[in-house]
N, C-alpha and C positions, 0 to 999 in steps of 0.2 A: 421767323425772322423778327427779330427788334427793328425798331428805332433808332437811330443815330442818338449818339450822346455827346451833351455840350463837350468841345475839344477834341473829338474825334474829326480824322479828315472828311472833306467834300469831293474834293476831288484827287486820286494820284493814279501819276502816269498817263494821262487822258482819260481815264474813268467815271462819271460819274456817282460815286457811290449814294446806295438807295435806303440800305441800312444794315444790320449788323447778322452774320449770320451763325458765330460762334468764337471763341479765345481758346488757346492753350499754353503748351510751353516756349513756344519761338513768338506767339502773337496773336493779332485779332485778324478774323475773315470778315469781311465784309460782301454786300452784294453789290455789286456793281453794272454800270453799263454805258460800252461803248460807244463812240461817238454815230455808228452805223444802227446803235441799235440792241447791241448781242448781249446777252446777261452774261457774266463774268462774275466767279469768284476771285476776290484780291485779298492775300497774306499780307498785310503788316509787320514788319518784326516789332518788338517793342522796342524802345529806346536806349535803354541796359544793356541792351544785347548787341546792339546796333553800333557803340560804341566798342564792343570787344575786336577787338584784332582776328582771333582765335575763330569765335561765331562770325565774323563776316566770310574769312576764308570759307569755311563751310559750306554756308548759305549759298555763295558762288557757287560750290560743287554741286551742293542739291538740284540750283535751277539748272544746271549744264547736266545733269543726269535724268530731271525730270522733261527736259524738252527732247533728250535721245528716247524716252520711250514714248511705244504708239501704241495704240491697238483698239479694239471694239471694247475694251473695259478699263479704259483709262481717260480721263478729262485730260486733256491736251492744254499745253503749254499755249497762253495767247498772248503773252509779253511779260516783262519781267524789270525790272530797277533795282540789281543785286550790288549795284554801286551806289544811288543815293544815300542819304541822307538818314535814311529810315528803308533799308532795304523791302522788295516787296516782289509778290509774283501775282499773275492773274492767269486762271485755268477756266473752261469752259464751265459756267455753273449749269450744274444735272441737277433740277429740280428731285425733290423724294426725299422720305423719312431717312434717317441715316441708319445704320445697322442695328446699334445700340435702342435705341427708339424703335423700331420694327420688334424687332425682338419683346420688349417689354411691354408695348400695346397686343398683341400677336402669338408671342411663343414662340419654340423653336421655327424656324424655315424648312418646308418639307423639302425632299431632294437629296443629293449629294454635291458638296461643296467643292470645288476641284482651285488648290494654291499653282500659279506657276509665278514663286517668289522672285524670278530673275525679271519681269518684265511685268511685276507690280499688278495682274491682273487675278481677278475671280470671275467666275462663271458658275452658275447656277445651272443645275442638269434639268432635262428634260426638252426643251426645242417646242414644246405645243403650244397652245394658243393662250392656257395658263401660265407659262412659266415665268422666270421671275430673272433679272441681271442685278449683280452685284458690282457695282465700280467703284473704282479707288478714285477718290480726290485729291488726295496728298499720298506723298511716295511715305507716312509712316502708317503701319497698317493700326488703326485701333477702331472701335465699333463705329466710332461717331467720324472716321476716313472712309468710311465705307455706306456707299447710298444705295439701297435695294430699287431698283428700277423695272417697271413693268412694262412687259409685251403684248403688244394686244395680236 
């Protein structure tokens, strides 16, 4: 995690964000948390985008598709602002290296990989005391969407 950078928000949606935890194509994640307490990842869109007709319609879609899916290898939808200003979503944040990083500190992941692309989840085989979960944080799958999580 970085640091907050001057101009970036402090607080959205009730959050208060703690600092920065990565960017891409739609926006910046931040870390965030709750007024209760609970860490939270929060999507940003950037402002380019926020202003398109097109990309808002979307955006609306994503969060109303990512809050219908559930399961033991998904970060769950925790509130969302896909009308503001600056659209935004917040998902449970799952501490862990992300895919992309695991892999490049590590090397391959032993096991067999198991996609069920309809409900955005992975699973890592095995069940034993080593084994290892893969969750999606964002419904698009790229290394650094993907957090390797450990079982004890």
């Amino acid at each position: 995690m970085e640091p907050l950078r001057a101009g970036d928000p402090e607080r959205v949606g009730g959050f208060v964000l703690r600092g920065r935890l990565g960017a891409g194509g739609m926006g910046e994640v931040f870390l965030g948390r709750s007024p209760g307490g609970r860490s939270v990842a929060v999507k940003v869109v950037y402002p380019h985008l926020a202003g398109q007709r097109e990309f808002r319609a979307r955006f609306v879609r994503e969060v109303a598709a990512a809050e219908a899916v559930s399961g033991m290898f998904t970060a769950p939808v925790v509130a969302a602002g896909p009308e503001d200003d600056r659209p935004w979503v917040a998902t449970a944040y799952i501490p862990g290296p992300d895919l992309a990083l695991a892999i490049a500190e590590t090397g391959p992941l032993p096991g067999f990989v198991h996609f069920k692309w309809q409900r955005f989840s992975i699973g890592l085989g095995g069940g034993g005391p080593s084994s290892a979960s893969l969750m999606f944080t964002r419904s698009d799958v790229t290394g650094d969407s993907v957090v390797r999580c450990w079982r004890a």
